[in-house]
N, C-alpha and C positions, 0 to 999 in steps of 0.2 A: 504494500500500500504506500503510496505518494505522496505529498500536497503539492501540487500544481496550482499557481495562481489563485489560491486561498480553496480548492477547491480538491478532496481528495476521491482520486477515481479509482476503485478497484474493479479488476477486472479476473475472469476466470482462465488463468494461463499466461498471463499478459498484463503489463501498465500500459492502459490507453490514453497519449497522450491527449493534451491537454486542450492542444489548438484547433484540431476540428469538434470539438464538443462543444467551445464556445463561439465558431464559427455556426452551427446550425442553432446557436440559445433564439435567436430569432427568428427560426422558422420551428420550431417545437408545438407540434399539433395538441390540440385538445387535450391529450391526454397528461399536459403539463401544469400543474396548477399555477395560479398568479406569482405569488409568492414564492412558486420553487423559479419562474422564468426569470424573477427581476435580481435571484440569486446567482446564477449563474452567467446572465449577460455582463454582471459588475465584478464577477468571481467573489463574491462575499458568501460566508459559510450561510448555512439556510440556520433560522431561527432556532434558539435551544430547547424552548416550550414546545414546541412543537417534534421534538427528538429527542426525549428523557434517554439520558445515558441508563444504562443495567452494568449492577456490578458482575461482571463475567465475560468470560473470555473473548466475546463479539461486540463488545458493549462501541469499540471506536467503530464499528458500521453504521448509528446513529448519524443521518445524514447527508449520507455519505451516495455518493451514483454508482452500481455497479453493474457490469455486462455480464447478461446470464444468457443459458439457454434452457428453454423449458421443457422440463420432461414430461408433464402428466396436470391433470387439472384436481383439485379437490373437491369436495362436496359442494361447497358453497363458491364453488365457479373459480377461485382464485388459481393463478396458474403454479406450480411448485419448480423450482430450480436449484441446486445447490453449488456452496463454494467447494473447491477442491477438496476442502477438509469433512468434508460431506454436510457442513451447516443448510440447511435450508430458507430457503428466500421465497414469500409467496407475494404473485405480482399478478395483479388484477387483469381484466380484459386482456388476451392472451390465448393464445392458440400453441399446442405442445409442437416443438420444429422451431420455433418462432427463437431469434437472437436479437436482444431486446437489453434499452438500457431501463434501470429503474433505480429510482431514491428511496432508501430504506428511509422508514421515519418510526419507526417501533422497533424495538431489538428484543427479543426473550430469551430463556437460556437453551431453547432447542428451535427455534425458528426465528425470520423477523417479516416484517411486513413494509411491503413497499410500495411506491406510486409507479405508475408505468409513465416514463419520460418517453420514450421513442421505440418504435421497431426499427431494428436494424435490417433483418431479415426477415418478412413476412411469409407466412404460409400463402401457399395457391388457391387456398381456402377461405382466404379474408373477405368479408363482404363491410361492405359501408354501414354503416349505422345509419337505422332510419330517424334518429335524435337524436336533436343538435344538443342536448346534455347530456348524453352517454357518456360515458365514463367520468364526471361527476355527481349527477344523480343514482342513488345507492337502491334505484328499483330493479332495474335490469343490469343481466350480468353478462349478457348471451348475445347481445343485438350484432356482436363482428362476427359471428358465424352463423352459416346457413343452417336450416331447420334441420336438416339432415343429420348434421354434424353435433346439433345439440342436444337430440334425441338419443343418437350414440352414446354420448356419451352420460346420458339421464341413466339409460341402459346399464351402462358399466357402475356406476355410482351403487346404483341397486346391489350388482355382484361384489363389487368393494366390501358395500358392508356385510352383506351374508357370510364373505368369508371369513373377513378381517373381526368383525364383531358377532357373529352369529357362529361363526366357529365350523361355518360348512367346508367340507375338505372332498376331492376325488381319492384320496388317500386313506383306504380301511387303517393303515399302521397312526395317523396321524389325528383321525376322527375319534371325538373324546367321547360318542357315543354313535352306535349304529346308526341312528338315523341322521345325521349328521354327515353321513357319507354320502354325498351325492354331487352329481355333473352340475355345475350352475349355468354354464355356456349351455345348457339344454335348460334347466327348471325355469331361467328367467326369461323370457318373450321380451321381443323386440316392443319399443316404446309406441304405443298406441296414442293418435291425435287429430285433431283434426286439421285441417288445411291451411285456415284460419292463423298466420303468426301473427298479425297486427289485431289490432278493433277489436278484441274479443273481450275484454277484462267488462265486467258490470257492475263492479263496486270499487272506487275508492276513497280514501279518504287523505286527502291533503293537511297539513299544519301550517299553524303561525304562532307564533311570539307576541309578547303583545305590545302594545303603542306603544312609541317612546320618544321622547323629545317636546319641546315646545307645542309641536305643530301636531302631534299622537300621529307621526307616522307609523304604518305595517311597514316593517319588511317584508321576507321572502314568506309567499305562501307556498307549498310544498313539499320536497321530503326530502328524507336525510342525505346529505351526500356521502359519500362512499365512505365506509370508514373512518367517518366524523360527525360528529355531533350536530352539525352546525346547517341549517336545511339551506335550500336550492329553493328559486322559484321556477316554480312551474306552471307554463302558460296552457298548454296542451298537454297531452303524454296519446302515445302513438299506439299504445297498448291497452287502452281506456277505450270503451265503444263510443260509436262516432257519437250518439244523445247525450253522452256525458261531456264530451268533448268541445259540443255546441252550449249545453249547457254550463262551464265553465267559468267563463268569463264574468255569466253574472251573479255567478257563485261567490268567487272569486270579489268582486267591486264590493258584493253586498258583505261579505267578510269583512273587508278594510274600513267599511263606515260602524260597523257596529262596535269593531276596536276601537275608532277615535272618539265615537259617543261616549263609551263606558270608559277610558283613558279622561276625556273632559272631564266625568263627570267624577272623579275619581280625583284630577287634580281641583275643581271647586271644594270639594271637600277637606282639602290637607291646605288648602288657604283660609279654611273657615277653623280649621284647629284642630280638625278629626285624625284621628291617625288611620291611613288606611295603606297596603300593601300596593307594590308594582303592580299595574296591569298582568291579569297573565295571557297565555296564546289562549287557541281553541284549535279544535280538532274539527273538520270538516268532514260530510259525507255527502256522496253525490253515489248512488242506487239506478239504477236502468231498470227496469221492471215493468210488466207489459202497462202499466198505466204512464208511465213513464217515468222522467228522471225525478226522485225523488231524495230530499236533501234534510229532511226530518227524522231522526233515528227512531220517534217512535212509533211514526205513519205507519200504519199498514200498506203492504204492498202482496203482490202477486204473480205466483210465477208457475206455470206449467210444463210437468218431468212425467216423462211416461203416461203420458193421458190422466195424471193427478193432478189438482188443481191446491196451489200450497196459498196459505196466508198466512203473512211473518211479519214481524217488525220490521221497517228499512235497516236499520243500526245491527240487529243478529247476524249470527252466521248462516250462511247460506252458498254452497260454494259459486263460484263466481266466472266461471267459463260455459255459459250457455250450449255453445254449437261441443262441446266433448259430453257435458253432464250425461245424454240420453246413452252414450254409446258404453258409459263409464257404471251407470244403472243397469244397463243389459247384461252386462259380462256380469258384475255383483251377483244381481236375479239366479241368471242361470250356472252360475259357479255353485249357489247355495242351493238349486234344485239336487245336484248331484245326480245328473242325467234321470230326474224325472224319480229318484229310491225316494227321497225324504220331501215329508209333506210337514212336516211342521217348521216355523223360523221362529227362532229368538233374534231381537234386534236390540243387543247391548248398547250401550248409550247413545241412544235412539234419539236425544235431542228429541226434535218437534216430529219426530218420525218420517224420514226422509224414507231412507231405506224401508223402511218394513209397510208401511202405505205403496210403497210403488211397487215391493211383492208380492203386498197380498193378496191378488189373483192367481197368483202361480202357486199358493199354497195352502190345506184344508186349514189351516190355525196361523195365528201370527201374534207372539207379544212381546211388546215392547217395552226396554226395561230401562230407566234415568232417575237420575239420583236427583235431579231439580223436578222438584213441583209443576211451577210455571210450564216448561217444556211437558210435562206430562199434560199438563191441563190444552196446551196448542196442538199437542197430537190426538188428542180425545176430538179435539176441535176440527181438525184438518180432515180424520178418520169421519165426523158426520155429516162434513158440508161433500164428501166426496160419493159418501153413501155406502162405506163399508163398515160391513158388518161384521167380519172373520177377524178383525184386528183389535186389539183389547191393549191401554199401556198402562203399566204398575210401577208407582215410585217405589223404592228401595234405595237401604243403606247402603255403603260402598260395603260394611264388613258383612250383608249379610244380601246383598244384591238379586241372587238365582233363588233366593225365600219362597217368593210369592208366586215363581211357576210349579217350584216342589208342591207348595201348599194349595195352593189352584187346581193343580192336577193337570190331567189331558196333555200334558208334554214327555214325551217319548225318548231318552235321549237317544235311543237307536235310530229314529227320524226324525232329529232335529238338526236344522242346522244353526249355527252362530252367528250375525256378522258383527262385527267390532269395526269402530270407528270413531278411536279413542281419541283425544286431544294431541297435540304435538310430542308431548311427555310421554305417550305410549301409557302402557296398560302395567298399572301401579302391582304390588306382589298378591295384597289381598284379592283383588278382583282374579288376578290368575289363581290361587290357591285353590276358589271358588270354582269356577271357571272348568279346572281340570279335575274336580271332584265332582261337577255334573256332566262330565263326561260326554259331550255329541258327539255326532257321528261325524261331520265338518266343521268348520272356521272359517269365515271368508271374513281375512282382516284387509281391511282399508286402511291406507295410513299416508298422512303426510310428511314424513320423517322418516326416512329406511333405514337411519342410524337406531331408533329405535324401536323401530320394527325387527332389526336385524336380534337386537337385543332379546327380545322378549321372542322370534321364531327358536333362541335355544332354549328358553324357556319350555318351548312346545316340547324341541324334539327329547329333552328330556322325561317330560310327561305323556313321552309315547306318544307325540301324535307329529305325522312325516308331513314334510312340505312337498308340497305337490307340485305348484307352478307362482310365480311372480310376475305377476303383470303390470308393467312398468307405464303409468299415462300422463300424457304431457298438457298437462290441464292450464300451463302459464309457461309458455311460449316466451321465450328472451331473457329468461327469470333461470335462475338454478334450481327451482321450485321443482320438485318430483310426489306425484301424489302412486301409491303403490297396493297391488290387490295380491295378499298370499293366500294360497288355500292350504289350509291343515287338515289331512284326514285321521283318525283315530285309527293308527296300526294296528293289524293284528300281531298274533305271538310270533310270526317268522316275519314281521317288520313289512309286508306289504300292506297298500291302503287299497279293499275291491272297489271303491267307490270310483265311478266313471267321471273322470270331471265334467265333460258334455260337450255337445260336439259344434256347438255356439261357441262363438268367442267374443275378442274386440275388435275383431277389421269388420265386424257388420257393421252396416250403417254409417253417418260420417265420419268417421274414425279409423287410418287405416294404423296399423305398426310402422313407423320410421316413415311415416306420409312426410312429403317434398314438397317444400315453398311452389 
């Protein structure tokens, strides 16, 4: 390592001098932030608040530019590269191939974290960014590669962690339990999507800060930027459906006047003696919904999935890519029929009853089971205005959850299936303890998290029940966002599952596997 003109460059195999790096400081693309360009065109160190040194051994890479080249991507889209000494360097927006300079500005004792300054070498695979804030807005991770390429690697992410954290091995000698041996390059299916990479999104929610100054201006309304606290405004977003997109603007104005109202009204009162607190932000929402854009979290709105007709609050969850949701319902449905054996479904936290409403045609019984009230009382609700009658939902504790179908009756576990579609955290130890003591004959886990889905499938295959298939769906397009379907069948004693998975999948309907822009 250097200092060159106040400016230290390390590089991997090589000191890169000093005069073509300041030569191109004023043509450094987007991907260079303010602050890092006006560092380098003057050759002044970059600020230290912004590069806390680490006591340990990488701590002088706080900083610092260094030339990598990337091997592989992570979960959360950043690209991984390391120095000779095998340190690792994870550098944003980035494609693996790619010889790229970048500013560390975080150091830890086994990785650090950096801004991407420049491609050196680009992959043949780069495509342009459809937003002019990409790579400072912290919503998408994905917009420089094509659908194709994203999906791939959504794919692989899935297999990372089944191996890396779920413990699955092609290796009988290295599998820490029989079921656990199995091919992943076969269990996990190619990522299913629909076409749709742009205009899809039907919910977001922007932020602000709140007034400040003489005059109660807003700053930025919008979201986080990369790796920083500190938001971005955002005028449009390209991944937002075109209703929301139009409706924006006057989202947005009407945002900024209600801050300077309550900012006035806030500084009259600390002139009158009252002691009152900063302004704070607010949180926006802006909903797509067939009535349309609605910006009130507690309006009712509406929305129609598999010929069910859902009413929710704007503000709840409700997933948010319209043109996958149908194809993502299909596969669920028919995953949990298990080729037509099992007529009963439990639909574990069931929320307002998404799932278990849009099976229960395909099944003699359906009940759904949440731990909130509230949501039990809107699935009761959804379940009359739809006009079914086979589906029944029961609140229960977390510690005693599978209670009220034991005690109820009429549920089978030999034809029952499971589906789970647990929060981001995955499925807590009590609810599993439960869970594999009421024993189905399936599992069809949903998940948006395969780090922790990964987790809890060795949970299964320790409690005897084999994974069957992973089906990986690209439900947020430009995002690292991976939403994931495993089926667990309850092994018999020589560790086979007879159960058929079915011979329906995800390429029915808009949705193919690895679909192309």
């Amino acid at each position: 390592m250097v200092p060159v003109a106040g400016v230290l460059l390390v590089t991997i195999g090589a000191i890169r001098p000093s005069g073509p790096l300041l030569a191109r400081a004023g043509v450094l693309h987007a991907f260079v932030r303010p602050t890092h360009r006006r560092c380098l065109a003057v050759g002044r160190p970059k600020p230290k608040s912004a590069a806390p040194a680490a006591a340990h051994a990488h701590a002088a890479l706080a900083g610092q530019v260094v030339e990598l080249t990337i091997s592989s991507l992570t979960s959360l889209g950043a690209g991984v590269a390391r120095l000779d000494e095998g340190y690792v360097v994870l550098v944003p927006f980035v494609i693996p191939g790619e010889r790229v300079l970048a500013r560390v500005f975080r150091v830890g004792p086994s990785f650090a974290n950096a801004d991407l300054v420049e491609v050196l070498t680009p992959s043949a695979e780069r495509v342009q960014a459809r937003c002019a804030l990409f790579g400072r807005c912290g919503g998408c991770q994905y917009q420089h590669m094509p659908l194709r390429m994203q999906r791939e690697w959504k794919r692989q992410h899935v297999v990372d962690a089944l191996g890396r954290i779920g413990g699955f091995t092609e290796s009988p000698r290295e599998a820490k339990h029989p079921l656990l041996c199995a091919e992943l390059e076969t269990l996990v299916r190619p990522t299913a999507g629909a076409p749709e990479a742009y205009g899809y999104r039907s919910k977001i929610t922007p932020h602000h800060e709140g007034a400040r100054g003489e005059a109660h201006e807003v700053g930025a309304i919008g979201f986080h930027e990369h790796s920083r606290r500190r938001l971005v405004d955002v005028d449009a977003c390209p991944i937002a459906s075109p209703a929301i997109n139009d409706a924006l603007p006057a989202v947005r104005a009407a945002a900024r006047e209600r801050a300077r109202e309550r900012a006035a009204r806030i500084a009259e009162r600390r002139e009158s003696g009252e002691r009152r607190r900063a302004p704070k932000g607010a949180t926006l929402l802006l909903r797509d919904a067939e009535d349309g854009v609605e910006t009130e979290p507690r309006a009712p709105v509406r929305a129609t999935v598999h010929g069910v007709r859902f009413l929710f609050p704007a503000g709840e969850f409700f997933q948010n890519n319209p043109s996958v949701l149908p194809a993502l319902v299909r596969h669920v449905v028919r995953r949990a029929r298990g080729g037509g054996r099992l007529d009963r479904l439990v639909d574990a936290y069931c929320g307002g009853g998404f799932f278990a409403l849009c099976a229960a045609r395909h099944f003699e019984s359906v009940v759904g089971v949440e731990v909130s009230a509230d949501n039990v009382a809107a699935a009761r609700a959804n379940a009359e205005r739809n006009g079914i009658a086979n589906a029944r939902f029961e609140a229960g504790e977390v510690e005693a959850l599978f209670e009220p179908l034991i005690c109820a009756g009429g549920v089978v576990p030999a034809r029952t299936a499971v589906i789970l579609d647990p929060p981001r955290k995955g499925c807590s130890d009590e609810f599993l303890q439960q869970l594999f003591a009421f024993r189905p004959a399936r599992v069809v886990y949903v998940s948006c998290d395969p780090a922790t889905q990964a987790r809890d499938a060795l949970a299964f295959a320790t409690a005897g029940y084999a994974l069957r298939e992973a089906q990986p769906f690209d439900l947020f397009p430009q995002t690292r966002h991976i939403e994931c379907v495993c089926v667990f069948d309850r092994a018999d004693a020589d560790g086979t599952a007879p159960l058929p998975l079915d011979e329906g999948d995800a390429t029915d309907g808009a949705a193919a596997p690895g679909a192309y822009l």
